[in-house]
C-alpha positions in Angstrom: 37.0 -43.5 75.8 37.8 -41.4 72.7 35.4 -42.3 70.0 37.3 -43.5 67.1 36.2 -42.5 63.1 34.7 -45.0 61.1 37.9 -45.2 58.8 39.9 -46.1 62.0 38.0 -48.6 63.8 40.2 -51.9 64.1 37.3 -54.1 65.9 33.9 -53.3 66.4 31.5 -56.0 68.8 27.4 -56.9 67.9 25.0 -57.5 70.6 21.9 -59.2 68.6 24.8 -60.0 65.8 21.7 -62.6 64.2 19.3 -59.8 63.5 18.8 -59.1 59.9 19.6 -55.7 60.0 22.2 -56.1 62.2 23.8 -58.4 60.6 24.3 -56.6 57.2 26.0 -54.1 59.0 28.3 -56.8 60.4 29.4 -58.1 57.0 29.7 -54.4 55.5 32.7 -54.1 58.4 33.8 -57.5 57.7 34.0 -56.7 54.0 36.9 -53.9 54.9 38.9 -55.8 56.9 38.0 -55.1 60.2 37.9 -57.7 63.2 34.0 -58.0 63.5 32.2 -60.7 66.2 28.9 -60.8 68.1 26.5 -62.2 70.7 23.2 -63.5 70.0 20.5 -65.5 72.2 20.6 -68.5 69.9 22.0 -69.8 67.0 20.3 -69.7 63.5 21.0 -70.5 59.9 21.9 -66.6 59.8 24.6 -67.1 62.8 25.8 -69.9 61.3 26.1 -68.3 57.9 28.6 -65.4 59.7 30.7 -68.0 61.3 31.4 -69.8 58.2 32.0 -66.4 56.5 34.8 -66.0 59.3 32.4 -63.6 61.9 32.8 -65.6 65.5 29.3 -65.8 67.2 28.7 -66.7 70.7 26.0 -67.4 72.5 26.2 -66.8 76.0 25.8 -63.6 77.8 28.9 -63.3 79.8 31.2 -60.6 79.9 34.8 -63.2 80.0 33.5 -63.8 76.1 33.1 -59.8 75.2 36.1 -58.0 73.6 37.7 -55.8 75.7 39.4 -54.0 72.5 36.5 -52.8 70.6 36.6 -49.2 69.3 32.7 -49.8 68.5 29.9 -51.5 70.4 27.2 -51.8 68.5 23.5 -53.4 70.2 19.8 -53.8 68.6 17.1 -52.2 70.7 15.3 -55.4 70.8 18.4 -56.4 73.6 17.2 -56.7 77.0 17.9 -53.4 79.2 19.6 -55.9 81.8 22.1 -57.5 79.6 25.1 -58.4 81.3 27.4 -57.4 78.4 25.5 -54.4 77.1 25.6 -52.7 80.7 29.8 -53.8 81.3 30.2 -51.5 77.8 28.0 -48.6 78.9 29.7 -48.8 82.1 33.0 -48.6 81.2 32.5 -45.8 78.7 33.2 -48.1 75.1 31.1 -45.9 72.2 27.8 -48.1 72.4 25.6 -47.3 69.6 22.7 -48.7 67.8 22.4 -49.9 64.2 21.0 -46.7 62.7 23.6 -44.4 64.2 26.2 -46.6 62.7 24.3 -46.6 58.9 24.2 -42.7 59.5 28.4 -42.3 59.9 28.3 -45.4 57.0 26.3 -43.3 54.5 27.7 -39.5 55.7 29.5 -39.3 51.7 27.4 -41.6 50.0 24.7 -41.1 47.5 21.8 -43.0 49.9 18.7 -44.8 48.0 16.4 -45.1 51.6 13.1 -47.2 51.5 10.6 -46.9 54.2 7.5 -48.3 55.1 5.8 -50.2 57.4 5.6 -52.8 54.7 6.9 -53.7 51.5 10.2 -52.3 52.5 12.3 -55.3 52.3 11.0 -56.8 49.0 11.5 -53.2 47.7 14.9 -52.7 48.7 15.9 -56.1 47.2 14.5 -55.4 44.1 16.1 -52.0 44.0 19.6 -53.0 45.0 19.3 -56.6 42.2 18.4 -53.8 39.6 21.4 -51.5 40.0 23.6 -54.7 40.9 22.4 -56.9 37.9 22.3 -53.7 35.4 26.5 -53.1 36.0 25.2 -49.6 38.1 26.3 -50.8 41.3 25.7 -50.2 44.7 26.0 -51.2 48.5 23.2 -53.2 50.1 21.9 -53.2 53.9 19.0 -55.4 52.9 16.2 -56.6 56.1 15.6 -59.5 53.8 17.8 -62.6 52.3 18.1 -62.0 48.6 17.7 -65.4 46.7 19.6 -64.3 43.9 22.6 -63.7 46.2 21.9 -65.5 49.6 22.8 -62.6 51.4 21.6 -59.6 52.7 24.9 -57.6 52.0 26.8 -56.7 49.3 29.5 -54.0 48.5 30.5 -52.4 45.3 33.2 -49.9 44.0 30.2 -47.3 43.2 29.4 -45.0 46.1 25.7 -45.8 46.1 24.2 -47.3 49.3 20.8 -48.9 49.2 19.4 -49.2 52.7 16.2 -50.5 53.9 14.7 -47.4 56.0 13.3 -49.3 59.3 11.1 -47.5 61.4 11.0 -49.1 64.6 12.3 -47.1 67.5 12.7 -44.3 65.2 15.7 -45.4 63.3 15.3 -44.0 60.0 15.8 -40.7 61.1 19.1 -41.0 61.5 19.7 -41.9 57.3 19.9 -38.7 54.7 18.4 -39.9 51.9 19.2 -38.8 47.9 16.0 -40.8 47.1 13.4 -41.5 48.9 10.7 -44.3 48.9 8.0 -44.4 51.1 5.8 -47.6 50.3 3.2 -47.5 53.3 2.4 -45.6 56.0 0.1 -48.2 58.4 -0.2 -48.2 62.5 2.5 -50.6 63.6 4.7 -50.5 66.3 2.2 -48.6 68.3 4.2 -49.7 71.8 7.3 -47.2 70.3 4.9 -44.9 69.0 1.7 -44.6 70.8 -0.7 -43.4 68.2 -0.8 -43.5 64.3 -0.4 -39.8 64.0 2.9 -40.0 65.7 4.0 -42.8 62.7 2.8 -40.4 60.4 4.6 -37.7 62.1 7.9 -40.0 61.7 7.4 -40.6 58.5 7.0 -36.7 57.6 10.0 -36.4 59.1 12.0 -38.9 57.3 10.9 -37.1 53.9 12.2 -34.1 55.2 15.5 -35.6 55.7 16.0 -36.0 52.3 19.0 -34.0 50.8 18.0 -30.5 48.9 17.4 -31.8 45.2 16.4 -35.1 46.6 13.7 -37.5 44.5 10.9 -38.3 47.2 8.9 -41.7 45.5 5.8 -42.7 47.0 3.0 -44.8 46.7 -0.3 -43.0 45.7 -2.9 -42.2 48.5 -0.6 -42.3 51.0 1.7 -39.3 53.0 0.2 -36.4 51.6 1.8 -34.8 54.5 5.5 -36.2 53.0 6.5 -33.4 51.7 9.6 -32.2 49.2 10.6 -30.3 46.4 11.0 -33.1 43.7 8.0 -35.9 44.5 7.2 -38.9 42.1 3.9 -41.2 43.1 3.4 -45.1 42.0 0.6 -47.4 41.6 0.0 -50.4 40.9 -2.4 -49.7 37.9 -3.9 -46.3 39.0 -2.7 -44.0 35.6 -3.4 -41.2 38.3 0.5 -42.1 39.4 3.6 -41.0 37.5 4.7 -44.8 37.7 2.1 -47.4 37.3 1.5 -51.1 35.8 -0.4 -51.6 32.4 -1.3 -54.6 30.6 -0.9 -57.4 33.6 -1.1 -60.8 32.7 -0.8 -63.7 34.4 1.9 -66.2 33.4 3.4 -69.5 35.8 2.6 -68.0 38.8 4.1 -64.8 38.2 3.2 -62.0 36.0 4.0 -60.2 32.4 3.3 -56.2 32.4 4.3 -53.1 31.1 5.8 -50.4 33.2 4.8 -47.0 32.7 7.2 -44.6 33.8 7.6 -40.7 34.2 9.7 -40.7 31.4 9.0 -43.7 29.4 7.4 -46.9 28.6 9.3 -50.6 29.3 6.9 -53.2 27.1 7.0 -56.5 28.4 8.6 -56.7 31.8 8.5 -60.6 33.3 8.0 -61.0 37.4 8.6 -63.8 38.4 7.1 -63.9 41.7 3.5 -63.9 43.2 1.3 -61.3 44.2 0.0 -58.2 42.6 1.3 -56.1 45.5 5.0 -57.2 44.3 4.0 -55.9 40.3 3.6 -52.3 42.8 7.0 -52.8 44.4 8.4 -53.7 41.9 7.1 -50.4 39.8 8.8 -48.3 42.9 11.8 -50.3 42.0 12.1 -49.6 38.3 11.4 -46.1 38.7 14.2 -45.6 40.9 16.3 -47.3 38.5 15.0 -45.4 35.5 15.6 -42.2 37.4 19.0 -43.3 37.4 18.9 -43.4 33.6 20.1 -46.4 33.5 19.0 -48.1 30.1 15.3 -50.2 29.8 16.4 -53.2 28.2 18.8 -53.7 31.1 16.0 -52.6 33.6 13.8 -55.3 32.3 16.6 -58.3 31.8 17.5 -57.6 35.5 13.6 -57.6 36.4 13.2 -61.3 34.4 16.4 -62.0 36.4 14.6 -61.2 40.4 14.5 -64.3 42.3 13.0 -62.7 45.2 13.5 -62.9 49.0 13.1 -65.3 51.2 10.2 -65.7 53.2 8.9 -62.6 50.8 5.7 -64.7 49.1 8.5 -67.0 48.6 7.4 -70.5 47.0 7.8 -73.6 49.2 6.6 -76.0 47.1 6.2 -74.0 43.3 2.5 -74.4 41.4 3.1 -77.5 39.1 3.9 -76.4 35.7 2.1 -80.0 34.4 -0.9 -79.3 36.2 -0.5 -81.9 38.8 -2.2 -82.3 41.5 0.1 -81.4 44.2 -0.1 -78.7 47.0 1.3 -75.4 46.5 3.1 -74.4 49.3 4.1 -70.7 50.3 5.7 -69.1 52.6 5.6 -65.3 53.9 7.0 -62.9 56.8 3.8 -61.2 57.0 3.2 -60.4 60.4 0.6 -57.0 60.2 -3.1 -57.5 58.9 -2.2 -55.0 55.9 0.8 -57.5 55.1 -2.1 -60.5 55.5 -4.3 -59.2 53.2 -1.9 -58.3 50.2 -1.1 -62.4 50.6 -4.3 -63.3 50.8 -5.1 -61.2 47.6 -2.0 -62.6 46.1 -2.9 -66.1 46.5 -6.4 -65.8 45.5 -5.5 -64.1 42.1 -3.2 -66.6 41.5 -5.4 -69.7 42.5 -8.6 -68.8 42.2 -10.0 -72.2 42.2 -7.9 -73.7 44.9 -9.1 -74.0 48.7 -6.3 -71.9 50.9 -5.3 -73.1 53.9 -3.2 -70.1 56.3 -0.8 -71.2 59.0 -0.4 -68.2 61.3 1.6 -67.2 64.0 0.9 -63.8 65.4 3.6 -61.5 66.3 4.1 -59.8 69.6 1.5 -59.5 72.5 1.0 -55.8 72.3 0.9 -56.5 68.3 -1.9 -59.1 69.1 -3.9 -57.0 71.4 -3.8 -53.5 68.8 -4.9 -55.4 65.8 -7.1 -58.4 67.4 -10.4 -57.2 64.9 -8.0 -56.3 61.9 -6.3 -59.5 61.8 -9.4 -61.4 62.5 -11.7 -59.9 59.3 -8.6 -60.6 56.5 -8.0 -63.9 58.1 -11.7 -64.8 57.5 -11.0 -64.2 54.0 -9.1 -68.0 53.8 -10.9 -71.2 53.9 -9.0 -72.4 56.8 -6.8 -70.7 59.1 -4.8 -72.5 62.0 -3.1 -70.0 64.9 0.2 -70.5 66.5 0.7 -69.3 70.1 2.0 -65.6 70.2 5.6 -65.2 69.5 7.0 -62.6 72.4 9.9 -61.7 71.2 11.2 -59.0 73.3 7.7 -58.9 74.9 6.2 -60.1 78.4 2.8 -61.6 78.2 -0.2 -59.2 78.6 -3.1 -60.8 80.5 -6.0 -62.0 78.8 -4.1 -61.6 75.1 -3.5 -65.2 73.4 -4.1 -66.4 69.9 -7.8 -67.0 70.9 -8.7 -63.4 70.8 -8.6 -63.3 66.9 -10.1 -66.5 66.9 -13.1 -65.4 68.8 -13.5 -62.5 66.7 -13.4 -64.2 63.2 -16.4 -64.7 61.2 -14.9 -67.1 58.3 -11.4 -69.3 58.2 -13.1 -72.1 60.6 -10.1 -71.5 63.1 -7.8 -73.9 64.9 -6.0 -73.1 67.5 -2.7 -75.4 67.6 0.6 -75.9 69.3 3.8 -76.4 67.0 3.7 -79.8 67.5 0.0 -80.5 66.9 0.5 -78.5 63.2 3.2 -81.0 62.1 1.1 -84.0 63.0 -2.3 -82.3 61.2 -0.1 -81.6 58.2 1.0 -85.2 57.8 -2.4 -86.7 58.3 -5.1 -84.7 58.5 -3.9 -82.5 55.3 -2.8 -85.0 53.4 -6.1 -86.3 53.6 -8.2 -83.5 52.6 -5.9 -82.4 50.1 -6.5 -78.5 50.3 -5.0 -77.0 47.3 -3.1 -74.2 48.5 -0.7 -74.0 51.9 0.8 -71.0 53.3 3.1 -70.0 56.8 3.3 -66.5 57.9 4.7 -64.5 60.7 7.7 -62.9 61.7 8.4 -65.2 64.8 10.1 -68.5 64.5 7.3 -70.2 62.1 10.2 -70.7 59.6 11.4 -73.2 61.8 8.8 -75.2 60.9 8.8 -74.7 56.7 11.4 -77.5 55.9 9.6 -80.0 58.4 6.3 -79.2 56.6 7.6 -79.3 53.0 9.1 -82.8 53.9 5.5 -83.7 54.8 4.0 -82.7 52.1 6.7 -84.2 49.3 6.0 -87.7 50.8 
């Protein structure tokens, strides 16, 4: 079957529509008029936001439901390598092709602001794309995170600027050809695609290399010394060792007040309001790509005041009370790696320093689990309490031996608990309620989030 160009595609199918990723892409085809629908394993708030938006979802693998007239077949890796639909379209020769080859023929002309990093990415690429979208600059955003400003993790604009969060599982981001660059972290993670932590490191050399010749790589300091190009700006949160770096934090509701200096000036003043220090760094990687863009301060910093943040992204459940009531704050977070733990952890403890804390986690992925069992169990001992969900799979089988109790057995503070869904809701709405721990959080990258509305109502009552 003749491969059609992007300009000419008339319908084009998702397998894994729901994905995050996947589904920006979705809504960027549905934004041009094309006849976009997908399959996904079950239906979530994201699914259901698509259908309402006009994007038909099903939920069934069976071929009788799958297009026959798609020019473009688009499927997540995380998709199953016997899926009944998937394997009909590879058979009968449809263009299959995953999400990154598709961002790669989306951004061939445009100028491409590309953030990677194994984490930090998403809140970074949210704040970059509500900078240039709130300043009047402009730009297209494939965002892996639901901005709150906008509820959406598209948007489109008359301005040929993509931003794109860079991912790096299976590879991906080598596919994007960046005119800036960001680079935010360069941990182990997805050690079943890669194998060891110099191949990520390998990757993510790679990626800078990909960038176009006069291309702005940004980085954060300390990290990918082997990153390499022409034209390379570093960040920090305070280090003055950076080109772009904080100054002058101060603490204010639960969010923060600072100054950003910047390679070629000085914003005084600049209001976050959001938690965690580690979001004051992303944030600086944020207003230096905007800055680079010369687009004026005062709109840099009005559009900064403006962030409302993303969800599940330190994301407050239940906000601190600005009364000083005595009421639990509740917050809620996607991370799901022990680096991603620990910049919480920090976050909350800088925040609350007086309050007891109180971590719900559910770890993410059996091989995940099994790699990081000592790391994730010395940061989680950094909370007072700390109750673990069973392992979310995903796209995983079990391994032997490798359940929740493996971090548990390895902790040396948190006093861990080891509880089923429905054992947590019951502790939260007795048990909790009763000691009255200050300070409440939910992380993980499975299907915790399932659970935040149910605990909120608990704790309002």
């Amino acid at each position: 079957m003749e491969v059609k160009k992007i300009a000419d595609i008339k319908r084009i199918y998702f397998i894994g529509i729901g994905g995050i990723g996947m589904s920006a892409v979705a809504r960027y085809f549905h934004s041009k008029g094309v006849l976009v629908s997908g399959y996904d394993k079950t239906e979530t708030s994201l699914t259901k936001a698509l259908v309402a938006e006009g994007i038909p979802v099903h939920y069934e693998d069976a071929v009788a439901l799958a297009p026959k007239d798609a020019d473009w077949v688009v499927y997540t890796p995380a998709v199953p390598k016997d899926h009944g639909e998937l394997n009909f379209y590879k058979d009968n020769g449809y263009p299959v092709m995953k999400r990154s080859e598709v961002l790669q023929y989306i951004t061939e002309s445009s100028f491409n602001i590309c953030v990677a990093g194994t984490h930090g990415k998403t809140t970074t690429t949210t704040m970059i794309a509500h900078l240039l979208r709130d300043s009047g600059y402009g730009c297209n955003a494939f965002l892996g995170g639901i901005a709150a400003n906008y509820n959406t993790n598209f948007w489109s604009d008359t301005n040929d600027v993509c931003v794109i969060e860079a991912d790096e599982y299976d590879r991906s981001f080598l596919k994007l050809s960046p005119d800036i660059a960001v680079v935010t972290a360069i941990d182990p993670d997805h050690l079943d695609i890669y194998g060891t932590e110099e191949n990520v490191r390998k990757a993510f050399a790679e990626f800078a290399q990909r960038l176009k010749p006069g291309g702005l790589l940004i980085r954060k300091l300390g990290i990918g010394k082997e990153l390499s190009a022409a034209r390379i700006w570093q960040y920090s949160l305070q280090n003055n060792n950076a080109n772009a770096y904080a100054a002058n934090i101060e603490i204010k509701s639960g969010g923060y007040v600072f100054d950003a200096v910047l390679p070629t000036q000085i914003i005084e003043g600049v209001p976050l309001h959001m938690g965690g220090m580690h979001n004051i760094e992303n944030m600086i990687a944020a207003i230096t790509v905007a800055s680079s863009l010369n687009i004026d301060k005062d709109k840099i910093k009005k559009a900064v005041a403006s962030f409302k943040g993303v969800k599940r992204r330190f994301e407050y459940i239940i906000p601190p009370a600005i009364n000083g009531e005595n009421k639990p704050v509740f917050i809620d977070d996607y991370a799901h790696h022990p680096e991603e733990l620990r910049a919480l952890i920090n976050g909350v403890k800088t925040l609350f320093p007086t309050r007891k804390c109180t971590l719900i986690f559910q770890p993410h992925l059996y091989s995940r689990t099994k790699d990081f069992a000592l790391e994730f169990a010395a940061v989680l001992s950094l909370v007072d309490k700390v109750i673990l969900l069973p392992i979310y799979p995903a796209r995983e089988q079990p391994i032997p031996g490798i359940e929740s109790n493996i971090i548990a057995e390895k902790m040396e503070g948190g006093n861990p608990v080891i509880m089923t869904k429905d054992e947590l809701l019951h502790w939260v709405g007795n048990d909790f309620l009763k000691e009255r721990e200050d300070v409440i959080i939910t992380a993980g990258a499975g299907d915790i989030d399932k659970l935040v509305g149910l605990i909120k109502s608990s704790l309002e009552k």
